[in-house]
Structures are given as structure tokens and as C-alpha cells.
C-alpha positions as CSV (number, residue, x, y, z in Angstrom):
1,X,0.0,0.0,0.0
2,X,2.8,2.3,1.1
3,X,4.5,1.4,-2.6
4,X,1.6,2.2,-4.6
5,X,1.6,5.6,-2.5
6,X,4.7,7.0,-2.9
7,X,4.3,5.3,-6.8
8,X,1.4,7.6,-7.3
9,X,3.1,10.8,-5.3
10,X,5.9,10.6,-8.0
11,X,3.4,10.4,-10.9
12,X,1.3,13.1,-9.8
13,X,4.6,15.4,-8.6
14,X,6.6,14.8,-12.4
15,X,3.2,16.0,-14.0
16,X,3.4,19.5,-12.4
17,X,5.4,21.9,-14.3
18,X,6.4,25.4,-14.1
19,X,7.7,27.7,-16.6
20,X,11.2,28.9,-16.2
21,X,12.9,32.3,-16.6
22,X,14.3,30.9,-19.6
23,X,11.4,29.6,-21.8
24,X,10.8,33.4,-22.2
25,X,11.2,34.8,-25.3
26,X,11.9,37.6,-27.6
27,X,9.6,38.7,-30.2
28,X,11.2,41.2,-32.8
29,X,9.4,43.2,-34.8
30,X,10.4,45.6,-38.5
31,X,8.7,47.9,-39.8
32,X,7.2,44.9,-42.2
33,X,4.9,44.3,-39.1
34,X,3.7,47.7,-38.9
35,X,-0.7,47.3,-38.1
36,X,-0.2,44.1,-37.2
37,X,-1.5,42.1,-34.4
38,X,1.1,40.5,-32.0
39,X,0.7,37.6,-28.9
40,X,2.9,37.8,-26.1
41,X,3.2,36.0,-22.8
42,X,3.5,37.1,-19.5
43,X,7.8,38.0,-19.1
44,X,8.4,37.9,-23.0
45,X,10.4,40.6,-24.2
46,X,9.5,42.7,-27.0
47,X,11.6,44.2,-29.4
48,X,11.1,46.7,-32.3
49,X,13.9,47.4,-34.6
50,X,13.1,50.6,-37.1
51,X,15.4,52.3,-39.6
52,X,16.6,55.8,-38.1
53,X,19.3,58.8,-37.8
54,X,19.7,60.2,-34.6
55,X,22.4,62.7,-36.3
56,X,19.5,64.5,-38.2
57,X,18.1,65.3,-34.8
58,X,14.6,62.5,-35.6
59,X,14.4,60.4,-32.9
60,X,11.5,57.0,-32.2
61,X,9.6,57.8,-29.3
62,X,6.6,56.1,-27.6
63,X,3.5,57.7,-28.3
64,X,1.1,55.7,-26.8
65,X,1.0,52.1,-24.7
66,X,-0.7,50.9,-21.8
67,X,2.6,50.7,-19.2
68,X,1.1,48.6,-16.8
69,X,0.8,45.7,-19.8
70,X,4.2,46.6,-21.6
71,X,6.9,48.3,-19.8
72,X,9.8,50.1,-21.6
73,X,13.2,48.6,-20.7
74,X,16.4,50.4,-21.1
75,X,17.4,53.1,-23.9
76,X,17.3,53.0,-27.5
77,X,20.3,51.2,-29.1
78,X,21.0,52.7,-32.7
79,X,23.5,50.3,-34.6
80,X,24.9,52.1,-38.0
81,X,24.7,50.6,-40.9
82,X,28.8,51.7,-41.7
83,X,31.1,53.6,-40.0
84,X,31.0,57.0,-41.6
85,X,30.1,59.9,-39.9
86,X,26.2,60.7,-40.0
87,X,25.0,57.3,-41.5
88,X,21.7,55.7,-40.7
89,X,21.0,52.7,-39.6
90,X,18.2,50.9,-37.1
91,X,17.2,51.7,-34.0
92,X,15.7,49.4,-31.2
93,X,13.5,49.6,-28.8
94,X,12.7,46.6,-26.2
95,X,9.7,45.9,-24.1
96,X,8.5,43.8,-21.5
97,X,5.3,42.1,-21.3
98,X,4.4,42.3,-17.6
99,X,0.8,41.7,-17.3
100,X,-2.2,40.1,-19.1
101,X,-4.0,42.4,-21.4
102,X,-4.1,43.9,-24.6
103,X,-2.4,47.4,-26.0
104,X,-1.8,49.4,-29.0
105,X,2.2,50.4,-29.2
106,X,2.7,53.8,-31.1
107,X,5.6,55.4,-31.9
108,X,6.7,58.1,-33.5
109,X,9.2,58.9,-35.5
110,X,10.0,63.1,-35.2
111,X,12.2,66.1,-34.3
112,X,11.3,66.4,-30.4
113,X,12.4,70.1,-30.5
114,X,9.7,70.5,-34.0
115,X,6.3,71.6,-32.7
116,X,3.4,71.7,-34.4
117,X,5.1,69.3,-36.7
118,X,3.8,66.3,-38.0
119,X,5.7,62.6,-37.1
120,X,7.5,61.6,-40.4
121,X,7.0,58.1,-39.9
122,X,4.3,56.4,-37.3
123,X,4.8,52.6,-36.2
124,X,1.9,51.3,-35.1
125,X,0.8,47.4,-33.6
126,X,-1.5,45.6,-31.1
127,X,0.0,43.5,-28.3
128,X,-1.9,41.3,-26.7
129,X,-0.1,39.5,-23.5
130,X,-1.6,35.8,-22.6
């Protein structure tokens, strides 16, 4: 009796599993996914990699998500596309899904210091966190 106890205690504790840290993922998004729809889970990472210059003075910049579903992490990497002086190249930004829900991400691509100025490029997708 005691056997077929402990037999069943070892069946029932290998079927329980968690998910670890490092079954989360990274989704990475292009401007080819711009007014798309997007599924995250819960601790997934986002990442959205656009063309840019930050040497013309245009910079990406959130312009609208629901921060308590996806959090901005860190600053803005900008990797050139060659070494001279000036060059474009892409510019990431990385999120963080941290809770269930669903949000429109919205950047902006624009001169900060421009007012009144319309965005010359607008990135725009839905996440929604399971």
C-alpha cells in the first residue's frame, strides 16, 4: 500500500510543471509588421527594430501604450549601418510584457524640439499578453 503511494506521489509530482525564466522569449518586430497584431506571454520581451538617424536630430519615441501591460526597458540602441560619420541605420527599442492584457504600441518617429510638426514616420501594432 505504502509502494503504490509514494508510486502515485511521484506520478502526480513529475506531472506538475512550471515555466522557467528561460522559456521566455523575444519577439522582434520591423517595420514589415507595422498594423499588425502580435501575442505575447507574461515576461516575453518585445523588441522593435526601425530604420533611423539620430544625427538629423529625428528620434523613435513612444507615443502611446498601456505601461502597466508593456513596460519600456532600457534606452534606444542605434546600430549604424557603416562607419562614416552621419549614417543611418536601425534603432531598437525593447519591451517587456508584464501583465495580461491587450495594448496598442505607437511610436513616433519626429524632431522632439519640432512643434506643431507632424511625425515623419508612425509605427503602429497591437499586443496582446496571454
Amino acid at each position: 500500500m505504502i509502494r503504490l503511494i509514494l508510486i502515485l506521489a511521484v506520478i502526480s509530482l513529475s506531472a506538475c510543471t512550471t515555466v522557467s525564466s528561460s522559456e521566455k522569449s523575444t519577439v522582434r518586430l520591423t517595420e514589415a509588421d507595422a498594423g499588425s497584431s502580435k501575442e505575447l506571454h507574461l515576461g516575453d520581451t518585445l523588441e522593435v527594430t526601425l530604420p533611423g538617424n539620430p544625427t538629423t536630430g529625428f528620434q523613435w519615441e513612444i507615443k502611446s501604450v498601456d505601461a502597466d501591460i508593456l513596460q519600456s526597458i532600457g534606452e534606444q540602441h542605434f546600430e549604424p549601418s557603416n562607419n562614416a560619420v552621419g549614417s543611418g541605420g536601425m534603432v531598437t527599442l525593447s519591451f517587456e510584457a508584464i501583465a495580461l492584457g491587450q495594448t496598442k504600441l505607437e511610436l513616433i518617429y519626429h524632431r522632439p524640439f519640432e512643434k506643431n510638426v507632424a511625425p515623419s514616420q508612425t509605427f503602429v501594432v497591437t499586443v496582446t499578453v496571454k
